[in-house]
DOVO-353473 format. One record per atom (N, C-alpha, C): residue in one letter; x, y, z. Coordinates in steps of 0.2 Angstrom, whole numbers, padded with zeros to 4 digits, always signed. Atoms other than C-alpha are relative to their C-alpha. Example, Ala and Ser with C-alpha at 12.3 -4.5 7.8 and 13.67 -1.06 7.14 Angstrom:
! DOVO-353473
A+0004-0006+0000 A+0062-0022+0039 A+0004+0006+0000 S-0004-0006-0001 S+0068-0005+0036 S-0004+0005+0003 
***
This chain:
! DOVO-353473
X+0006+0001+0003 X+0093-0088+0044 X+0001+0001-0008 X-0002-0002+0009 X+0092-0090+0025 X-0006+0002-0005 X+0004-0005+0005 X+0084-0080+0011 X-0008-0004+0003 X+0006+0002+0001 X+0068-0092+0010 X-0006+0000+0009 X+0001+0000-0003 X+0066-0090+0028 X-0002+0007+0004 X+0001-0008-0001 X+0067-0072+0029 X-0005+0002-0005 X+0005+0000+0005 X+0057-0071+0014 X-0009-0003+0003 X+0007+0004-0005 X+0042-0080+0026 X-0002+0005+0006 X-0001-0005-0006 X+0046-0070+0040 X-0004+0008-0003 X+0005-0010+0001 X+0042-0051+0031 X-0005-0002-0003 X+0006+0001+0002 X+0028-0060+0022 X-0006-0001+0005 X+0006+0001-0005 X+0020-0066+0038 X+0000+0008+0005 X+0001-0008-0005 X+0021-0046+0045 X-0003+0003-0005 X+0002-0006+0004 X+0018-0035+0028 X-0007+0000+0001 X+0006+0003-0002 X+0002-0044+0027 X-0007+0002+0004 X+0004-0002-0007 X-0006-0040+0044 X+0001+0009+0000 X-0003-0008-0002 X+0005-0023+0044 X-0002+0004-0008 X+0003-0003+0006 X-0006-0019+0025 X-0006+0003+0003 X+0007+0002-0003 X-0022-0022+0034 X-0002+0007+0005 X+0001-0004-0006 X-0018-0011+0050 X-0001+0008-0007 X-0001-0007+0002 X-0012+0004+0039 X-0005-0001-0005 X+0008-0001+0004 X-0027+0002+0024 X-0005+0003+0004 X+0006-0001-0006 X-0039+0005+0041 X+0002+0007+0002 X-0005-0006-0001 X-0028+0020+0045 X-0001+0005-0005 X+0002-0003+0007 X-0029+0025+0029 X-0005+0004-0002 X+0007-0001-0002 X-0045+0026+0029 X-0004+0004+0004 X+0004-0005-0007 X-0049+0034+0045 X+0002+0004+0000 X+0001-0007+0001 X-0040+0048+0038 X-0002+0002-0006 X+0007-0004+0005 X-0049+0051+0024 X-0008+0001+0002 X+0004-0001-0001 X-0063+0049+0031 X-0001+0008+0004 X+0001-0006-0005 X-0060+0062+0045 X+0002+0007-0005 X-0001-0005+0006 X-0054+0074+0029 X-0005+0000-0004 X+0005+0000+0005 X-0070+0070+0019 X-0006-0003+0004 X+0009+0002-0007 X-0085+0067+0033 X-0005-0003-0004 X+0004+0004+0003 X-0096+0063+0017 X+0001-0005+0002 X+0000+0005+0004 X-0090+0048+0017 X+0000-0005+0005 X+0001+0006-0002 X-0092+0041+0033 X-0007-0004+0001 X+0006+0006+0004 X-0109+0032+0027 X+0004-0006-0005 X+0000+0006+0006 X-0098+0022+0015 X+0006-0003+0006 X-0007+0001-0002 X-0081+0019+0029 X+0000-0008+0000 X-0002+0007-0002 X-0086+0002+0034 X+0001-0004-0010 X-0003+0006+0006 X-0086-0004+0015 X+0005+0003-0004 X-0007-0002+0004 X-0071+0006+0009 X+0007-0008+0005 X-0007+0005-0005 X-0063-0007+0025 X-0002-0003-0003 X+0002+0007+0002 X-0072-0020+0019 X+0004-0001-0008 X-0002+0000+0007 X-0067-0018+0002 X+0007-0001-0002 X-0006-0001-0002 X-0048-0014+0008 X+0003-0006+0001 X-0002+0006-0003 X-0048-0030+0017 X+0001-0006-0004 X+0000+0002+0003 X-0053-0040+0006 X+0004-0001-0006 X-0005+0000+0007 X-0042-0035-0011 X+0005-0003+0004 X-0006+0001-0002 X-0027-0037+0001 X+0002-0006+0001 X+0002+0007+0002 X-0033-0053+0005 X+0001-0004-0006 X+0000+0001+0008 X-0036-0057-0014 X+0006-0001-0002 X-0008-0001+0004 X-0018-0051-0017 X+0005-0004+0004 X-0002+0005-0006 X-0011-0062-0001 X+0007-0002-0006 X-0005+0004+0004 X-0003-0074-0014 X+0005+0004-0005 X-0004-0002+0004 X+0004-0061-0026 X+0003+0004+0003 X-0005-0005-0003 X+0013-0048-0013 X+0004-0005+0004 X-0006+0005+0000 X+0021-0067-0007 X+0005+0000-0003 X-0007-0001+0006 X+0029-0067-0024 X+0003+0006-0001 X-0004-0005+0004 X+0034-0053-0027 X+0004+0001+0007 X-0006+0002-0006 X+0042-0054-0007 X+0007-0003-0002 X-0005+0005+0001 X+0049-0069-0012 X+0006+0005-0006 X-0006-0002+0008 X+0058-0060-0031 X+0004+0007+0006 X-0002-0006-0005 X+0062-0043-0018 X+0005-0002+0005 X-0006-0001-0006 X+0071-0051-0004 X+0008-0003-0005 X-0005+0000+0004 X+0082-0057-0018 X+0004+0004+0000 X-0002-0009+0000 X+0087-0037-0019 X+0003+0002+0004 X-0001-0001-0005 X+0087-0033-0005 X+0004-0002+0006 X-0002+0005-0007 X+0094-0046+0010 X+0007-0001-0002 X-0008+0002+0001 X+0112-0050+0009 X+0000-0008+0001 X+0001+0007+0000 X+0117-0067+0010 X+0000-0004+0004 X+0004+0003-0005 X+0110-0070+0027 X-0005-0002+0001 X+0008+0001+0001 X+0094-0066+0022 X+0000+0006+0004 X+0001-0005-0007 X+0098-0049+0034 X-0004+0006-0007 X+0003-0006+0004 X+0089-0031+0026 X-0002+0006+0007 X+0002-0007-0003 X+0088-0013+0033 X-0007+0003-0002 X+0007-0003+0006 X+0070-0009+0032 X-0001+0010-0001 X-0001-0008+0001 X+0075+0011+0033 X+0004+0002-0006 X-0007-0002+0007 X+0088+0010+0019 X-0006-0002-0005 X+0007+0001+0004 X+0072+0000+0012 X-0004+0007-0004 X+0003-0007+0003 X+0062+0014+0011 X+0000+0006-0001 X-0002-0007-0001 X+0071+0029+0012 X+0001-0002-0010 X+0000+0000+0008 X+0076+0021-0007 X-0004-0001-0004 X+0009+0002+0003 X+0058+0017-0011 X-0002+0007-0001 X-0001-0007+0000 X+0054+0034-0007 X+0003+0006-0003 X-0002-0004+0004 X+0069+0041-0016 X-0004-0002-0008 X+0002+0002+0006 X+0063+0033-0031 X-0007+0004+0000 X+0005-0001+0000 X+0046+0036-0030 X+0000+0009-0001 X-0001-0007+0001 X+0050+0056-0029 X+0004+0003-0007 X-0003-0003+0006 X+0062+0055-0044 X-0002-0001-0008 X+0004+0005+0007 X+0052+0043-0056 X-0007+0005-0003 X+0006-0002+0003 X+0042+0052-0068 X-0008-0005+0001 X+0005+0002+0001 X+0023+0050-0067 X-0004-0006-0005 X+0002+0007+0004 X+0017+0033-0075 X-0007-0002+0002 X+0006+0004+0000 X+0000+0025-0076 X+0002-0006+0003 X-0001+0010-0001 X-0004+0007-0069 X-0005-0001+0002 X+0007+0002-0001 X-0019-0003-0067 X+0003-0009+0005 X+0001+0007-0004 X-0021-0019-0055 X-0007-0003+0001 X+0004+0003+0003 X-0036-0028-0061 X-0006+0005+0000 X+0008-0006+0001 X-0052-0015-0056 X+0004+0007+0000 X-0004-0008-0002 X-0038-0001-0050 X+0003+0000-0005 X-0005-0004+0006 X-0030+0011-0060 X+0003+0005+0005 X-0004-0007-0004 X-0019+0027-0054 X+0006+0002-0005 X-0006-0002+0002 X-0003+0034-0056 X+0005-0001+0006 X-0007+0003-0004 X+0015+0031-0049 X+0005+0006-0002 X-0008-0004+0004 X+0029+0044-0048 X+0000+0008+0003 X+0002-0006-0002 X+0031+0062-0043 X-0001+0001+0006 X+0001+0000-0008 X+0030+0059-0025 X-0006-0005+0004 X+0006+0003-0002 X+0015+0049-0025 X-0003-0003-0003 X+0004+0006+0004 X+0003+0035-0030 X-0008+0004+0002 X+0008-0001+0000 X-0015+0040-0036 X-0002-0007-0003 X+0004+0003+0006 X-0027+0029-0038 X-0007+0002-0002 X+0007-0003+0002 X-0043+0033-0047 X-0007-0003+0002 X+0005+0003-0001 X-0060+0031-0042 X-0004-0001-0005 X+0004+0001+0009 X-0071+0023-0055 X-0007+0007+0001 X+0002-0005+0003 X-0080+0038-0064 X-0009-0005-0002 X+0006+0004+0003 X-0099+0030-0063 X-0005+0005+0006 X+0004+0000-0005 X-0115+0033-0055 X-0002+0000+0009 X+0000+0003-0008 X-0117+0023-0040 X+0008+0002+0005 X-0007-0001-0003 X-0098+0028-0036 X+0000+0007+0004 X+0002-0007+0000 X-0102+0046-0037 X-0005+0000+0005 X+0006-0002-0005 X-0117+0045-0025 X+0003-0002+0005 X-0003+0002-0006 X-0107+0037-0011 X+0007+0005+0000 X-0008-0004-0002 X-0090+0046-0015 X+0000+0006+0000 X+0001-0007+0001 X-0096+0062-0018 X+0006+0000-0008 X-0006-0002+0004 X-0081+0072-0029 X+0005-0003+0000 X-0006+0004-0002 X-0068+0061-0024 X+0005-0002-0006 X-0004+0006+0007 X-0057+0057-0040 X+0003-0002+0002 X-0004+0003+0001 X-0044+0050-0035 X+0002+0001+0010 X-0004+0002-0005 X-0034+0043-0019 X+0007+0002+0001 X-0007+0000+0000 X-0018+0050-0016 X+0003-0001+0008 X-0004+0004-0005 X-0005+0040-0006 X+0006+0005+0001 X-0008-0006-0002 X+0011+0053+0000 X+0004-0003+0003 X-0007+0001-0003 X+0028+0052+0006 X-0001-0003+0009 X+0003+0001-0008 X+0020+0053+0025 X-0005-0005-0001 X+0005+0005-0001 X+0007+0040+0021 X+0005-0007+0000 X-0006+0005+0001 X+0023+0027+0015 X+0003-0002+0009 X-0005+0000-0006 X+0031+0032+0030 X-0004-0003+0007 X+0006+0002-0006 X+0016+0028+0043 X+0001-0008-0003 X+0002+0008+0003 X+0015+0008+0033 X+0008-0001+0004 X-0007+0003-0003 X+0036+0008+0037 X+0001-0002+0007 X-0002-0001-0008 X+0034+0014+0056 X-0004-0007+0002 X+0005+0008-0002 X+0019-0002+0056 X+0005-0006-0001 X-0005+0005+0002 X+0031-0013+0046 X+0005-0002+0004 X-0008-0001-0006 X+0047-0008+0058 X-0001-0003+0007 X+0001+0001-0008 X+0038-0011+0074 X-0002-0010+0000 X+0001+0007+0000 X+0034-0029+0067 X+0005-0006-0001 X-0003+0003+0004 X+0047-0034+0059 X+0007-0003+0005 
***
């Protein structure tokens, strides 16, 4: 099989296997912040959708990654994958980054994103600042990822 094929292949899985784990995601924040499930179904909706949006750009950047990654059969270890995603992630000083409405940070062990600091956010989100993603959330996406791929 060659790159452009395997390049198809983990895009036609991550996709679906973003989807399961954002719902997951979800369902434990929620069980961790009970306010909040008056708002669950449009934190899914909301999930569903950006991921959706972003379809076309987590293709490309598939497509630039398995360049990296895949040897020159198009083959790749998705455990070597993210045990080095994960190292990184743990060594990389804490940086900012934004994605058109989202903002957070990256580094230090973990992705925060920020909740926008407004009114009507506040009254659904309660105290919520921020969304933190960990090493054990990473690792729940890989074991989705793993079982599909």
């Amino acid at each position: 099989m060659n790159l452009k094929e395997k390049s198809k292949e983990l895009k036609d899985k991550v996709v679906p296997g973003l989807h399961q784990w954002s719902e997951e995601m979800i369902d434990l924040l929620v069980a961790r912040n009970p306010s909040l499930g008056c708002i669950e179904r449009y934190l899914k909706r909301g999930a569903a959708n950006a991921i959706t949006q972003w379809e076309e750009n987590i293709g490309r950047y598939i497509d630039g990654l398995i360049l990296f990654i895949a040897d020159e059969n198009g083959n790749y270890n998705m455990d070597t994958l993210f045990s080095d995603a994960l190292s990184s992630l743990d060594n990389m000083q804490e940086r900012p980054w934004r994605a058109g409405m989202f903002s957070g940070t990256i580094g230090g062990g973990t992705i925060r994103i920020n909740i926008p600091d407004n009114p009507i956010v506040s009254f659904f989100a309660g105290d919520i600042k921020a969304i933190r993603i960990a090493k054990s959330d990473l690792l729940e996406l890989k074991n989705i990822l793993a079982g599909s791929v």
